[in-house]
C-alpha positions as CSV (number, residue, x, y, z in Angstrom):
1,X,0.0,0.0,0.0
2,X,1.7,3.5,-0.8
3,X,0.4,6.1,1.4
4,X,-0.1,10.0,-0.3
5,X,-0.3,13.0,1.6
6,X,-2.8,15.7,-0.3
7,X,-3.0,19.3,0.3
8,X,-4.9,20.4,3.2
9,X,-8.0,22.9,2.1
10,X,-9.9,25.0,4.4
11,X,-13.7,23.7,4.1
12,X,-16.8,25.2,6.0
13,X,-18.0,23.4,8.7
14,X,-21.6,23.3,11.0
15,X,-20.7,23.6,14.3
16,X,-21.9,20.7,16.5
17,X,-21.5,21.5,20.2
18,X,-23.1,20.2,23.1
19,X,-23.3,21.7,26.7
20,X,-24.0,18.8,29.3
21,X,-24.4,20.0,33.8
22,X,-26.2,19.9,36.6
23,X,-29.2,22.7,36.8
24,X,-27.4,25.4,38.1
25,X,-24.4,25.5,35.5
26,X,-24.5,27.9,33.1
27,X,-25.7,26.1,30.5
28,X,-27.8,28.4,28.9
29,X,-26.0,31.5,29.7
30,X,-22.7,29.4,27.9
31,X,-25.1,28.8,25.4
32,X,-26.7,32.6,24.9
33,X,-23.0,33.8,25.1
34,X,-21.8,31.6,22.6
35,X,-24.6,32.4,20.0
36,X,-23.8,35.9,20.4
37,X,-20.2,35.2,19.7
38,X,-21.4,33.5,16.1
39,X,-23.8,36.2,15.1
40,X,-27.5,36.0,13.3
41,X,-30.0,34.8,14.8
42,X,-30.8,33.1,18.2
43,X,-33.4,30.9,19.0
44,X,-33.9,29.3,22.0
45,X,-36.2,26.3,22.2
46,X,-36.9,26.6,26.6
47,X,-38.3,23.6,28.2
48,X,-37.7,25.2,32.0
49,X,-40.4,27.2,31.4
50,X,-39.5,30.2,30.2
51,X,-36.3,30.5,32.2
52,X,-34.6,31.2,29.3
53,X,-36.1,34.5,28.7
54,X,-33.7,35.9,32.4
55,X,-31.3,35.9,30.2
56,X,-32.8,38.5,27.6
57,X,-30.5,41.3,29.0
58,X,-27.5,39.5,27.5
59,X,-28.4,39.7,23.6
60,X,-31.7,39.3,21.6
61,X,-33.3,36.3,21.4
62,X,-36.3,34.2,19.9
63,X,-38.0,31.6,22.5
64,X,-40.5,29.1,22.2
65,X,-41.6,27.5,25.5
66,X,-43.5,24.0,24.2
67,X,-46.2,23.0,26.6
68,X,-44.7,19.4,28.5
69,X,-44.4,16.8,27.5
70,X,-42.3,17.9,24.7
71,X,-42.4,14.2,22.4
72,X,-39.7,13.7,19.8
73,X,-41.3,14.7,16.6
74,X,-42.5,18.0,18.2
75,X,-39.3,18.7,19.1
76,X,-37.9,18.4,15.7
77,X,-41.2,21.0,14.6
78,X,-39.5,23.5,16.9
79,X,-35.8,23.6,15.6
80,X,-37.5,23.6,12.1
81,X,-39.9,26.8,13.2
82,X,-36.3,28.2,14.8
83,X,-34.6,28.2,11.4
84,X,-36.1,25.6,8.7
85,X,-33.2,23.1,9.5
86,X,-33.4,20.0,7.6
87,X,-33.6,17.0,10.1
């Protein structure tokens, strides 16, 4: 087998992150400040009802607070209403 190095191109990316912690941690304040570090639009999808919108002094956001118990397909409805993401 002969090995071949190629030239190494710069290619866009989707960032895939996730923020794990106990209640309490700063997720969604990581989360918030990190949108706002990206630019465009945030949407928050806020299943601690509402909690996410303390937060609203830090930047401008969009929030949807789904009635529980948020099922699977709904939850893929509400990323699609946040930006018309293809799942």
């Amino acid at each position: 087998m002969t090995m071949q190095f190629t030239r190494a191109i710069r290619k866009r990316a989707k960032l895939r992150l996730a923020l794990a912690g106990p209640s309490g941690s700063g997720k969604t304040y990581g989360a918030l400040t990190i949108a706002k570090g990206l630019g465009g639009r945030i949407a928050v999808i806020d299943t601690e009802r509402g909690s996410a919108s303390l937060y609203s002094h830090l930047t401008e956001f969009d929030t949807l607070s789904p009635d529980p118990p948020l099922r699977p397909g709904e939850f893929i409805e509400a990323v699609r209403a946040a930006g018309g993401c293809r799942l």
